[in-house]
Backbone as CSV, one residue per row, in Angstrom:
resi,resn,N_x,N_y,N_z,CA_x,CA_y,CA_z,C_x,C_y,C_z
1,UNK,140.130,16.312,31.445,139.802,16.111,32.849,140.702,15.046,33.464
2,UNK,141.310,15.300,34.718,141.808,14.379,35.183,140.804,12.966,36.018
3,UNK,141.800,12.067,36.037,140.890,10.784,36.273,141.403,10.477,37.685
4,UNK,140.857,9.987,38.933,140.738,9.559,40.144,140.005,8.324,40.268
5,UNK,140.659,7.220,40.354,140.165,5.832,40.535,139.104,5.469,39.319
6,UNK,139.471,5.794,37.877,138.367,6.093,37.239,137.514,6.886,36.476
7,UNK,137.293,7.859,37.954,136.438,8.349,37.589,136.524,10.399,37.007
8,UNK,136.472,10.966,35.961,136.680,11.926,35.724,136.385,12.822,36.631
9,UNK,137.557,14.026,36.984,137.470,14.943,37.970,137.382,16.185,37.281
10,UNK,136.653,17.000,37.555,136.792,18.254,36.865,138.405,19.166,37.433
11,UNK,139.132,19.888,36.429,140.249,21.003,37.104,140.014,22.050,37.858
12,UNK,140.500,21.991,38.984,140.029,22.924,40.057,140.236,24.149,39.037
13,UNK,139.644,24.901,39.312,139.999,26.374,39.014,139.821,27.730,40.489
14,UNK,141.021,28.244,40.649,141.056,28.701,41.521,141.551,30.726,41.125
15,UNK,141.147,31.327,41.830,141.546,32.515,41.592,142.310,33.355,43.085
16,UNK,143.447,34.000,42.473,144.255,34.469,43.883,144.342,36.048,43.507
17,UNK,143.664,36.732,44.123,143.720,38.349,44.174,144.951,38.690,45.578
18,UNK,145.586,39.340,44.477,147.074,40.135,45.442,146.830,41.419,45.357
19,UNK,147.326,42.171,46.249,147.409,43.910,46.409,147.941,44.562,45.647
20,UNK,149.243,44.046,45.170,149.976,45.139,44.171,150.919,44.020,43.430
21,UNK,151.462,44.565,42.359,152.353,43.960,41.715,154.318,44.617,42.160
22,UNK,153.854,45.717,42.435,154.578,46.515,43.127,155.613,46.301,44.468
23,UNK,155.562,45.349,45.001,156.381,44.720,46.168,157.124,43.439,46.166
24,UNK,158.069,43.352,46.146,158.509,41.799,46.167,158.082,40.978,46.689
25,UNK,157.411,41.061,48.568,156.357,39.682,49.081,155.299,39.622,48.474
26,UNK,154.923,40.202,47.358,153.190,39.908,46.774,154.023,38.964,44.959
27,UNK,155.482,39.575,44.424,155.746,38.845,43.378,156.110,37.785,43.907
28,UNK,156.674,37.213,44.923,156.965,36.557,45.511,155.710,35.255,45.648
29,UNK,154.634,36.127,46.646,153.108,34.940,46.557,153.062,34.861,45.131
30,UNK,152.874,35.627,44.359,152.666,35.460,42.744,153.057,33.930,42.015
31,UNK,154.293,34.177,42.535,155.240,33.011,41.636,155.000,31.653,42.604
32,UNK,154.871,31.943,43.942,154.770,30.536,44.680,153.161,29.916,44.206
33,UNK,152.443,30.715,43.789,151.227,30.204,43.544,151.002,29.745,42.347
34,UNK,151.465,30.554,41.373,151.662,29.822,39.669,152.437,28.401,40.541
35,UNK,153.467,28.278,40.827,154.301,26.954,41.260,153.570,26.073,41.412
36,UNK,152.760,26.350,42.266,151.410,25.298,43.310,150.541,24.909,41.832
37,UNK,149.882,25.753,41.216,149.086,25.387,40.176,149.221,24.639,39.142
38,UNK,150.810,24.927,38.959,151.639,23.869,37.818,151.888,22.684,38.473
39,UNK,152.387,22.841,39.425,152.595,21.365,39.922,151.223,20.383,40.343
40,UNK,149.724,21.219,40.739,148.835,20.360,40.827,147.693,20.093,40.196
41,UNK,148.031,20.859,39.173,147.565,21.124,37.302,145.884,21.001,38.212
42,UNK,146.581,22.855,38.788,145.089,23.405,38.892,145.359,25.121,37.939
43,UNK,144.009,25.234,37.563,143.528,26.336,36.945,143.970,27.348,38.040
44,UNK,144.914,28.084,37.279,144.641,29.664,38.116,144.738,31.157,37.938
45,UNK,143.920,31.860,38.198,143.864,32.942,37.788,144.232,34.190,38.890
46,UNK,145.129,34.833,38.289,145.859,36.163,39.367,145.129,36.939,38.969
47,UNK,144.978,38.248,39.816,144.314,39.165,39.743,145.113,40.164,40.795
48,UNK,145.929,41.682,40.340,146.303,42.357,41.262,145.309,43.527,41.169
49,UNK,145.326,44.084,42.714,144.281,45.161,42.773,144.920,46.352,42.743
50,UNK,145.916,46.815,42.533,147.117,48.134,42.847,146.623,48.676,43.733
51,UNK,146.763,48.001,45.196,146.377,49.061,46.211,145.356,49.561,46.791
52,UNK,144.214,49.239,46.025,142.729,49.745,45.849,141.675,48.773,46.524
53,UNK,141.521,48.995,47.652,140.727,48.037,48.237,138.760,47.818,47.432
54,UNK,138.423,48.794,46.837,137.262,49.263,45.466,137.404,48.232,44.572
55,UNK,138.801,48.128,44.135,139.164,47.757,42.913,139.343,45.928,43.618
56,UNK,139.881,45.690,44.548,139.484,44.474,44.907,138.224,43.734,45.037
57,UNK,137.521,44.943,45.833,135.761,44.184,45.982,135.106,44.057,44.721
58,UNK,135.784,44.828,43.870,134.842,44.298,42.458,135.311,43.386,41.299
59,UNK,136.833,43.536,41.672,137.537,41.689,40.948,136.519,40.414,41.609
60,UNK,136.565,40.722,42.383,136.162,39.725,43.667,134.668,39.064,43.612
61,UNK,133.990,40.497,43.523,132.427,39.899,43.303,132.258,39.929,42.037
62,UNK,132.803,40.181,41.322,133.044,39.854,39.436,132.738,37.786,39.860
63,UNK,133.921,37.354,40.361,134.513,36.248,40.368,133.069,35.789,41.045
64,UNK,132.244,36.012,41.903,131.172,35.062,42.448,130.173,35.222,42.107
65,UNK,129.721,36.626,41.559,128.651,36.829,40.778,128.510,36.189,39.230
66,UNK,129.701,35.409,38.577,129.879,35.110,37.493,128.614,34.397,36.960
67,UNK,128.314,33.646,35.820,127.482,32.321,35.777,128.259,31.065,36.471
68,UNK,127.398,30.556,36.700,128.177,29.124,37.855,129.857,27.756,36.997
69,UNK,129.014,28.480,35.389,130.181,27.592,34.847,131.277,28.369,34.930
70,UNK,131.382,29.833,35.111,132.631,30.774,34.819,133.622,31.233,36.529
71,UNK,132.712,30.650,37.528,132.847,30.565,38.834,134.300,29.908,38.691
72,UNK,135.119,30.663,39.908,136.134,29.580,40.303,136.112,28.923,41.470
73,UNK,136.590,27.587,41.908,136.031,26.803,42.674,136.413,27.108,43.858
74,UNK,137.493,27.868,44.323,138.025,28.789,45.244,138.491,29.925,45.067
75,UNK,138.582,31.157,46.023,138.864,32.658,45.783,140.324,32.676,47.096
76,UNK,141.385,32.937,46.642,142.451,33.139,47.482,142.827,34.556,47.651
77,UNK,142.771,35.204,49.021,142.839,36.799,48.735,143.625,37.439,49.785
78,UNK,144.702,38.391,49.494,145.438,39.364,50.836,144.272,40.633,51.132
79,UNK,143.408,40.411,51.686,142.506,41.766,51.894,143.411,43.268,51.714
80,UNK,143.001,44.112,50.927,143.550,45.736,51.440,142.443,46.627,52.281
81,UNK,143.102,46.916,53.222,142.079,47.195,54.334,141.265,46.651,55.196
82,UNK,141.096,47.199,56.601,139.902,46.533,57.141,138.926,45.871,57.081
83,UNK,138.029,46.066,55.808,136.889,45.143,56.161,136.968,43.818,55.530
84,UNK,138.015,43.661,54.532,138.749,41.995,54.384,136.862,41.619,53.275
85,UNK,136.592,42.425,52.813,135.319,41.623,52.173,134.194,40.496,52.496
86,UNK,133.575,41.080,53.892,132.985,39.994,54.522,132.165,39.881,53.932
87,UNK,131.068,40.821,52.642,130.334,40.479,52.171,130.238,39.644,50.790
88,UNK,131.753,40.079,50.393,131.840,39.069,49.164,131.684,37.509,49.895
89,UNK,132.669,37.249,50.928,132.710,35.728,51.728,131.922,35.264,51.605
90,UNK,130.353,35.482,52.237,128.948,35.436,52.229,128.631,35.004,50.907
91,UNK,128.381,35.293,50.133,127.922,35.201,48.809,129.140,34.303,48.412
92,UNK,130.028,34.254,48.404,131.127,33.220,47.762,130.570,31.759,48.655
93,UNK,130.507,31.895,50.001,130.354,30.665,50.819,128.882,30.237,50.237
94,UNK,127.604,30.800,49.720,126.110,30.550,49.440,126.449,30.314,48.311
95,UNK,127.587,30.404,46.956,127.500,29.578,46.073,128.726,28.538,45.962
96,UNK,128.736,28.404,46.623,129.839,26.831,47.211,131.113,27.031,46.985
97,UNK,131.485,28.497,46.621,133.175,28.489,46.309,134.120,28.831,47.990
98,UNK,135.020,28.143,47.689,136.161,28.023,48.921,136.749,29.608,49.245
99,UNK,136.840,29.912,50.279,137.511,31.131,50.728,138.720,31.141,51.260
100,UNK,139.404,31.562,50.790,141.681,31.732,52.180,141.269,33.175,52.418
101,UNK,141.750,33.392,53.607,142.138,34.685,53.326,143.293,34.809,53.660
102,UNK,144.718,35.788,53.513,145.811,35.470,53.517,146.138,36.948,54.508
103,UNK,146.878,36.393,54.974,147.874,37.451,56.279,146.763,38.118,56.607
104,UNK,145.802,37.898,57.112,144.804,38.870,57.843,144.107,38.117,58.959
105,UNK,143.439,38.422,60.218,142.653,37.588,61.016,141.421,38.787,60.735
106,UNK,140.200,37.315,60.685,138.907,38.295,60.243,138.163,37.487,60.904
107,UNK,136.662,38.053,61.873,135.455,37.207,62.426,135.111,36.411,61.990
108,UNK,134.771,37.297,60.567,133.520,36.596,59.586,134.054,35.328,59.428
109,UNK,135.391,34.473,59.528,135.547,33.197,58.751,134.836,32.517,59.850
110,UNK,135.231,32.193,61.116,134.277,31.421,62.305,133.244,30.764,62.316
111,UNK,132.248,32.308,61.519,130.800,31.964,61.551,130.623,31.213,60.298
112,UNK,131.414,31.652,58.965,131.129,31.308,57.649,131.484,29.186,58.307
113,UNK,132.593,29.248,58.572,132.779,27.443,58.467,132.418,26.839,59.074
114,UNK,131.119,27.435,60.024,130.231,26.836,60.368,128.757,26.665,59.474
115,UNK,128.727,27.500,58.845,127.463,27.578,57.473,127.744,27.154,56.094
116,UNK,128.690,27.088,55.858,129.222,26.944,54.518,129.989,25.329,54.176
117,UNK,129.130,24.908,53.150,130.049,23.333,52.768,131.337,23.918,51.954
118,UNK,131.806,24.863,51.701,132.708,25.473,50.913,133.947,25.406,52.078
119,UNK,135.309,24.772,51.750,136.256,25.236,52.779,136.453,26.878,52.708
120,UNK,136.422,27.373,53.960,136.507,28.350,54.771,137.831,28.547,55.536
121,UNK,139.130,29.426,55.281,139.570,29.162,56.333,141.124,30.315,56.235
122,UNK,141.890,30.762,57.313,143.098,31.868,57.195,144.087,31.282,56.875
123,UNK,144.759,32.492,56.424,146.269,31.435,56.219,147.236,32.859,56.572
124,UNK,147.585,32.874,58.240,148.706,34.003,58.488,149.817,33.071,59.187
125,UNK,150.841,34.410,59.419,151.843,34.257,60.760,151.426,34.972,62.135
126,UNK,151.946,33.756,62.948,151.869,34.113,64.633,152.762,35.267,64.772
127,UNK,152.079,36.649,64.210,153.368,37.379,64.906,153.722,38.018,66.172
128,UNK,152.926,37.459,67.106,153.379,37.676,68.498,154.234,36.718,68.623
129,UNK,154.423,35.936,68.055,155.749,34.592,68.411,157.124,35.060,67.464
130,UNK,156.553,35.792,66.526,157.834,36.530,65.516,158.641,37.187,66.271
131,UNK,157.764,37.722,66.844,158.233,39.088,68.027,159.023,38.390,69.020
132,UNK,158.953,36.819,70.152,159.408,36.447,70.512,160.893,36.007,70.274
133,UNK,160.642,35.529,68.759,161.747,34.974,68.343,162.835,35.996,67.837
134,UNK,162.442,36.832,67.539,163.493,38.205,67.514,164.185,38.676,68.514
135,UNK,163.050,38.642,69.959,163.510,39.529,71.140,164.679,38.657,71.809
136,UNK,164.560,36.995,71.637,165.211,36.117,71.592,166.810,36.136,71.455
137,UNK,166.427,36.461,69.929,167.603,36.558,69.191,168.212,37.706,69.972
138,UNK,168.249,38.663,69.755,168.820,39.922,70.153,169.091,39.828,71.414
139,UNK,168.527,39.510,72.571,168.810,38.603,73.806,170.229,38.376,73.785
140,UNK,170.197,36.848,72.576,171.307,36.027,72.401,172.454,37.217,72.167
141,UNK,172.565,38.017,71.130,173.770,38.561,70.713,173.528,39.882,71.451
142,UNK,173.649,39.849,72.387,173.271,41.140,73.609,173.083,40.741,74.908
143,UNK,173.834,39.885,75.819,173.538,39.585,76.868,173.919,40.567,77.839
144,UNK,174.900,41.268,77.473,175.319,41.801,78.190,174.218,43.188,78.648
145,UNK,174.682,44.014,80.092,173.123,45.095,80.224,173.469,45.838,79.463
146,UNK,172.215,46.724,78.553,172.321,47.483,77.540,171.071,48.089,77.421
147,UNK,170.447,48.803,76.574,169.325,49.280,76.392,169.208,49.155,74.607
148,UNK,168.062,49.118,74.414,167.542,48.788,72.870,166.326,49.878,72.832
149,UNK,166.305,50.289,71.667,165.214,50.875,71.183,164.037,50.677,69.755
150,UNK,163.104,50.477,70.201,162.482,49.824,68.566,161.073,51.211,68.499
151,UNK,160.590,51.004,67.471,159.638,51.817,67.226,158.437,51.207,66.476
152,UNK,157.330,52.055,66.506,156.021,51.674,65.714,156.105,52.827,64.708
153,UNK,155.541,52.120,63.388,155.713,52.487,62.353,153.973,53.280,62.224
154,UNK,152.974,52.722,62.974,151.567,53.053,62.490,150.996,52.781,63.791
155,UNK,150.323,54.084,63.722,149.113,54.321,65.371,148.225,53.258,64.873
156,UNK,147.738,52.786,63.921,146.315,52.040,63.821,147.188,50.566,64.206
157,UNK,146.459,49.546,64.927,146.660,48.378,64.726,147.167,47.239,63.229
158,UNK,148.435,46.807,62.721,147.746,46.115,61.776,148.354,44.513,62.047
159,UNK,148.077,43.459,61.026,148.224,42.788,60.840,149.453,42.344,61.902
160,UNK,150.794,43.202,62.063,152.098,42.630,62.496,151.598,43.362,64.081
161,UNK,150.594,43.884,64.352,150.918,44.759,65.592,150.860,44.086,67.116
162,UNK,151.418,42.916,67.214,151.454,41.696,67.947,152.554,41.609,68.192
163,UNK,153.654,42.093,67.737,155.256,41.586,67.263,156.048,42.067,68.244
164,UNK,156.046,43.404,68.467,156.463,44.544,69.580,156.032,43.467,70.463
165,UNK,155.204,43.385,71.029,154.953,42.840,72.515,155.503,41.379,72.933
166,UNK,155.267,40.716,71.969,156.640,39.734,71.764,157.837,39.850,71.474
167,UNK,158.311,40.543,71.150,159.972,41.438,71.133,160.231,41.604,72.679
168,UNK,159.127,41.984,73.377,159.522,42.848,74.580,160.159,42.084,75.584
169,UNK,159.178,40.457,75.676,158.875,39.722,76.306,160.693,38.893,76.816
170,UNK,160.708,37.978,75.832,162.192,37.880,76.149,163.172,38.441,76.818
171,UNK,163.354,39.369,76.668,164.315,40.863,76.461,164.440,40.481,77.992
172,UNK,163.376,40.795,78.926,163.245,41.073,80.042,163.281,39.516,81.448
173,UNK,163.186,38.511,80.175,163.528,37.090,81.280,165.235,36.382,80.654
174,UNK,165.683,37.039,79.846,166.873,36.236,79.349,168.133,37.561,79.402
175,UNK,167.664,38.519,79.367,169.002,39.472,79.856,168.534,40.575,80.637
176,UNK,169.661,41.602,81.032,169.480,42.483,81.613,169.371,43.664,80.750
177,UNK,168.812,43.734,79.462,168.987,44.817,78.775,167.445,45.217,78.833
178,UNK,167.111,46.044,78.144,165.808,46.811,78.712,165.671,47.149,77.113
179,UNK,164.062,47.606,76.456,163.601,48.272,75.774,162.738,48.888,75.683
């Protein structure tokens, strides 16, 4: 156990569920998070779900349903799919473990860090400002009048679907080009 003025601290133990092993930005979180754990000689445990948002909710409530000694003291997670596990949250926040949720915006955290002594809390990018800073850019190396064309990849809303409209924005106060 590590010692703090003294007094013995227990090792955090923390668990980080990723989507796939399959993509370079998830090996990528992978390795930045082993990094974090070594360097702050905290416990941590990966868990990939391949894709399977099923197969997440039940790593997940594995991890809070445990006995309280086998609990980890926080759950770090990229939701797959919509409903981002508001019911695991719930039950993670009522037995005092910490919640992230990563690249997603979800209700449920709001209400949870107001009920919960457990930190509660997101961890994304502004990508309506991504979008800015692109439309920006392209601005810059395009002043001249021109026309641009970009596209959407997916009718459903997701995570990045903020970005376009900040792309647009620029475009239309810093040159004469159009998209």
């Amino acid at each position: 156990m590590a010692k703090a003025d003294g007094v013995a601290m227990k090792k955090l133990r923390i668990a980080v569920s990723l989507i796939t092993v399959d993509n370079d930005y998830q090996i990528e979180q992978a390795a930045a998070a082993e990094d974090a754990a070594r360097r702050l000689n905290v416990d941590m445990r990966l868990f990939y779900a391949d894709g399977d948002s099923i197969e997440q909710s039940q790593q997940v409530l594995r991890l809070v349903l445990a006995k309280s000694g086998d609990r980890p003291d926080g759950i770090i997670f990229e939701p797959i799919g919509a409903p981002a596990l508001a019911q695991a949250a719930r039950r993670a926040a009522d037995a005092g473990i910490g919640w992230v949720v990563l690249n997603r915006q979800v209700e449920y955290v709001k209400q949870l860090r107001q009920t919960s002594n457990a930190p509660v809390f997101i961890v994304t990018n502004d990508h309506r400002e991504m979008g800015r800073v692109r439309g920006r850019q392209l601005a810059l190396c395009c002043r001249a009048e021109g026309l641009f064309c970009t596209s959407k990849a997916r009718q459903k809303p997701t995570r990045a679907h903020c970005a376009p409209s900040g792309f647009t924005r620029p475009n239309r106060q810093t040159s004469r080009s159009r998209l």
